[in-house]
C-alpha positions as CSV (number, residue, x, y, z in Angstrom):
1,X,1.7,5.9,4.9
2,X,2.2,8.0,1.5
3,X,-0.6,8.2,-0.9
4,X,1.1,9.1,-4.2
5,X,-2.6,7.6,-6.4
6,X,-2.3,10.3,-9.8
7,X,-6.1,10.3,-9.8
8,X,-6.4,11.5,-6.4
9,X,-6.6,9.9,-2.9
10,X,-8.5,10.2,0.3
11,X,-6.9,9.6,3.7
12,X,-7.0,13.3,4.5
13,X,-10.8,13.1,4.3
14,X,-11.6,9.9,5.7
15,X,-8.8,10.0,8.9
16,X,-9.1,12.3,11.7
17,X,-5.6,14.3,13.2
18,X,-5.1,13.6,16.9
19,X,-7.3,15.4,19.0
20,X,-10.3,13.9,19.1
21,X,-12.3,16.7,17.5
22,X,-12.7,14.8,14.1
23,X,-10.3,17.6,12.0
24,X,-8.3,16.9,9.2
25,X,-4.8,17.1,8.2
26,X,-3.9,20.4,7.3
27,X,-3.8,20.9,3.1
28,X,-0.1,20.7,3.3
29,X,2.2,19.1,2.8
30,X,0.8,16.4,0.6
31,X,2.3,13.9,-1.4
32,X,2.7,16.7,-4.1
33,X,4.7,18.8,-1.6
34,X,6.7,15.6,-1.5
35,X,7.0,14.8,-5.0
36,X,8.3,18.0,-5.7
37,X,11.5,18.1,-3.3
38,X,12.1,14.7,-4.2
39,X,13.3,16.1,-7.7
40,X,15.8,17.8,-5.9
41,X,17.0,16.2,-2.6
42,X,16.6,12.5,-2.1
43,X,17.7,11.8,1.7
44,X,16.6,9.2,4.6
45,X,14.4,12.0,6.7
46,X,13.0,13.4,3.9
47,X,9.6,11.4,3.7
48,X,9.0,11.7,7.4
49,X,9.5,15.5,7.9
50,X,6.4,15.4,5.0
51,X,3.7,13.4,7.0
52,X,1.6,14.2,9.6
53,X,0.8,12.4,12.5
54,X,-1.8,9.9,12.9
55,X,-0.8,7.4,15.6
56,X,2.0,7.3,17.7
57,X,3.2,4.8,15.2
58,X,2.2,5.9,11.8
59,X,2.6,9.2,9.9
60,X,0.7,10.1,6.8
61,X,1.8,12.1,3.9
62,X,-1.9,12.3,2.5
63,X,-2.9,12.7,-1.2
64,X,-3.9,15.2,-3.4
65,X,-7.8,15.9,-3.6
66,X,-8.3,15.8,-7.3
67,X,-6.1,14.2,-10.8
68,X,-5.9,17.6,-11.9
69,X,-3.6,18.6,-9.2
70,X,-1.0,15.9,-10.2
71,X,-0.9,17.3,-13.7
72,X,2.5,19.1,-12.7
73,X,4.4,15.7,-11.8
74,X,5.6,14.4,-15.2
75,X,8.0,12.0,-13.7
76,X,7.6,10.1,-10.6
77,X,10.8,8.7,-10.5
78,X,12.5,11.1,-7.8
79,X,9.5,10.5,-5.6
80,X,10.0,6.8,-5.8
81,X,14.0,7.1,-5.2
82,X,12.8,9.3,-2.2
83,X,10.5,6.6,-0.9
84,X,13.3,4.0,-1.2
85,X,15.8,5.8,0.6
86,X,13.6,6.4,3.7
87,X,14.8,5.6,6.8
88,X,11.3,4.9,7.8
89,X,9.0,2.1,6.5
90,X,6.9,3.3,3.8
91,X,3.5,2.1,2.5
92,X,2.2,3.7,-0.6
93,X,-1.1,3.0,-1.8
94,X,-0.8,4.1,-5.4
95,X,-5.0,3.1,-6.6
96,X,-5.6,1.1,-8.9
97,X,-2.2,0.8,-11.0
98,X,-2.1,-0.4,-14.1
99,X,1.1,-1.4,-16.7
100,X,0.4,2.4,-18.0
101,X,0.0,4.3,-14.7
102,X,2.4,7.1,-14.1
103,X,3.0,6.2,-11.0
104,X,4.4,2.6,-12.0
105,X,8.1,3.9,-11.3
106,X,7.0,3.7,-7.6
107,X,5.6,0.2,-7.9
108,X,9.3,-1.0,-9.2
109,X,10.8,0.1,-6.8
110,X,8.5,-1.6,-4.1
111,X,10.3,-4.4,-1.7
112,X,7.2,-6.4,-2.2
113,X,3.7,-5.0,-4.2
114,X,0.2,-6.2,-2.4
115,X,-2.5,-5.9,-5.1
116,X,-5.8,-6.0,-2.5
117,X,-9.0,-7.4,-3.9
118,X,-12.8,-9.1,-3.3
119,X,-13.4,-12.6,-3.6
120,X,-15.8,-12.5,-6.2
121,X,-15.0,-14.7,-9.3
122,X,-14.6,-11.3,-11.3
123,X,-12.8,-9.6,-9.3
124,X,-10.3,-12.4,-9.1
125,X,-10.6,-12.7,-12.8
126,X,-9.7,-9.2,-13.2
127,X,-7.0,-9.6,-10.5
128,X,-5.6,-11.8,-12.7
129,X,-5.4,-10.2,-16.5
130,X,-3.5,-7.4,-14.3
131,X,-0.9,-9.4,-12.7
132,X,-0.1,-10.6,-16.2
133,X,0.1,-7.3,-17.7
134,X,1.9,-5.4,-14.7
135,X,4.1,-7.9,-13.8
136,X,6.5,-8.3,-16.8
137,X,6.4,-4.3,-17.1
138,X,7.9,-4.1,-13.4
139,X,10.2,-6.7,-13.9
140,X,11.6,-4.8,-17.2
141,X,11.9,-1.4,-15.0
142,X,13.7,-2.6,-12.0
143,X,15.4,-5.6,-14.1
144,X,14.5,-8.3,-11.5
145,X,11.4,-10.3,-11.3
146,X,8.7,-8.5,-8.7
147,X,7.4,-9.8,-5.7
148,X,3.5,-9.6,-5.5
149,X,1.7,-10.5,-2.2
150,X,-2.7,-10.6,-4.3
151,X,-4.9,-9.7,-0.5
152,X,-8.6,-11.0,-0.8
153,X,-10.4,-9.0,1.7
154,X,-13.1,-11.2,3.1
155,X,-15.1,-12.6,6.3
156,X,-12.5,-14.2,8.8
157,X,-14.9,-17.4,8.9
158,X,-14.5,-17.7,5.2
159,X,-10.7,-16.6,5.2
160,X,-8.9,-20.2,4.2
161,X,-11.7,-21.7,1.7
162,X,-11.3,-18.3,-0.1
163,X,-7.3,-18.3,0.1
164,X,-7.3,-21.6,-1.8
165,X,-10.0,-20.7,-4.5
166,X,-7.9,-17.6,-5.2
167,X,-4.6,-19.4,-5.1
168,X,-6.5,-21.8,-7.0
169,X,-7.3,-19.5,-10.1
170,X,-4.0,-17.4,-10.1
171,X,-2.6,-20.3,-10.8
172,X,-2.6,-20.5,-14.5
173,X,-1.3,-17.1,-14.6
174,X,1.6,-16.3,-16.5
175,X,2.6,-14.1,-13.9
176,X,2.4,-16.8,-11.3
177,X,6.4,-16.9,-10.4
178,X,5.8,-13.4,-9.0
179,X,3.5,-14.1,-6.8
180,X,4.8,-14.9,-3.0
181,X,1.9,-16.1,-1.2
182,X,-1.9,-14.9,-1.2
183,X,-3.1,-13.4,2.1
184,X,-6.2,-11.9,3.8
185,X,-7.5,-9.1,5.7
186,X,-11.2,-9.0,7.4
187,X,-13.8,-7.6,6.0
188,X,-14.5,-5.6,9.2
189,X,-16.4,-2.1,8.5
190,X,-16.5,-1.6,12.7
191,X,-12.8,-2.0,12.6
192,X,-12.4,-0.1,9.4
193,X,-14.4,3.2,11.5
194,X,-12.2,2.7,14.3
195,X,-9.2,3.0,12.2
196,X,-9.6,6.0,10.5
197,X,-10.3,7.6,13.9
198,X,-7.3,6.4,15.1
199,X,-7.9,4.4,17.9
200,X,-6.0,1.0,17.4
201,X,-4.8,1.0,20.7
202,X,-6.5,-1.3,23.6
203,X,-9.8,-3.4,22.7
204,X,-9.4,-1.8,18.8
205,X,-6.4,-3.5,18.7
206,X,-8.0,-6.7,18.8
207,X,-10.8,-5.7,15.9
208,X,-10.8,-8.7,13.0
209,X,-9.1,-6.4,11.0
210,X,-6.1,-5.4,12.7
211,X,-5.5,-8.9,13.6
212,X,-5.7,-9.7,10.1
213,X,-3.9,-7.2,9.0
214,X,-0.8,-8.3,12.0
215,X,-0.4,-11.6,10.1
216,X,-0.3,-10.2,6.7
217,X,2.0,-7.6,8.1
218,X,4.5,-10.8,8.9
219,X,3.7,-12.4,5.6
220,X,4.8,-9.1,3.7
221,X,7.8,-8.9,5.6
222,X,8.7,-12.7,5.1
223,X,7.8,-12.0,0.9
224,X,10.6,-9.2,1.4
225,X,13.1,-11.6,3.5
226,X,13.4,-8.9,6.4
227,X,12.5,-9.9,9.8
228,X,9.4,-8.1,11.7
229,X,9.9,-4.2,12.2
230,X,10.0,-4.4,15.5
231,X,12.9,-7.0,15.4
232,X,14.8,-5.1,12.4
233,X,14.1,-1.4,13.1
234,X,17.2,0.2,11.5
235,X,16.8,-1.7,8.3
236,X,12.9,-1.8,7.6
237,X,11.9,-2.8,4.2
238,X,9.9,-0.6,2.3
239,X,6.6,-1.8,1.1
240,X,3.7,-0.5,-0.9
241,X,0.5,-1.5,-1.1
242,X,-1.3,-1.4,-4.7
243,X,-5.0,-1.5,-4.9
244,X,-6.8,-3.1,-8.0
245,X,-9.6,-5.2,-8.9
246,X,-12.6,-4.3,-7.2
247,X,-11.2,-3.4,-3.2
């Protein structure tokens, strides 16, 4: 999990480092650290030997604190090259992009970009004006038409009827070709606690949201044409995640 968002991010705050005490990650590396060998060595280990360990199957290369610290990175170009050469499988959660957001290089060069959102008619709306204005700018930068998974995060009991309202809306979008599928993840703050601590092992494992988020796992992988990681581990497909809207 990389968190390269210009205006600053927040994993290092909000999860704990193994050990059970609550601490944070140490302040380096970050995705800064990152960024910044990225300009001059690009290779398949370089990523992971950035992050720090969360669980024993995710590392995190967290943020910077504040948009002031990202002032140095002009180009973010290397770090996306850097992110698509991993040998690992990469999420990126890059805030809330935009057709103008410096960070847009990494976007291109996504496998498949998940724009997460609410369910409330403006969010959607919103969700909508920027799928029309990002998409054609990533199609011109990686000279191939994206593929956008739009996420509604919402009650499980309420997952379908929303799916198909959403669906439902996007559909007069000019940017509608891009999108591959709308999916879901449970809006489950217990589960959301127990993530950040860590502990999706056993019962957590079974929490609304990381079921949810097991299925849209697949569906991102099926948007990318790759089978599941654990079927395909030597050629994973990197994916990002992009927030917008209101999520």
């Amino acid at each position: 999990m990389v968190e390269p968002d210009p205006y600053g991010g927040d994993l290092a705050l909000r999860c704990a480092a193994p050990g059970g005490h609550g601490e944070a990650f140490p302040p380096t590396p970050t995705v800064l650290t990152l960024a910044t060998e990225a300009r001059t060595s690009v290779s398949p280990g370089l990523v992971a030997s950035k992050a720090h360990e969360f669980t024993g199957s995710t590392r995190i290369v967290p943020g910077h604190f504040s948009a002031e610290q990202a002032a140095g990175v002009k180009n973010w170009t290397p770090l996306a090259e850097a992110l698509r050469a991993s040998s690992s499988r990469v999420v990126a959660d890059l805030g809330r992009i935009h057709s103008s957001s410096p960070t847009i290089p990494i976007a291109a060069a996504a496998d498949v970009v998940v724009m997460v959102t609410r369910p409330e008619v403006g969010a959607v709306l919103h969700l909508k004006d920027r799928l029309e204005r990002l998409a054609p700018v990533l199609a011109s930068i990686r000279n191939a038409p994206p593929i956008i998974v739009p996420v509604v995060v919402t009650p499980k009991r309420q997952a379908n009827a929303v799916v198909s309202e959403v669906g439902r809306m996007l559909a007069p979008s000019n940017a509608a070709r891009a999108v591959a599928g709308i999916g879901w993840l449970a809006l489950d703050p217990s589960g959301v606690e127990a993530m950040y601590a860590g502990q999706v092992g056993g019962k957590n494992a079974r929490t609304p949201l990381l079921k949810s988020a097991g299925v849209l796992n697949d569906q991102i992988n099926q948007a990318a044409g790759v089978a599941p990681y654990a079927a395909a581990p030597a050629a994973p497909a990197n994916t990002y995640a992009v927030q917008t809207g209101e999520a």
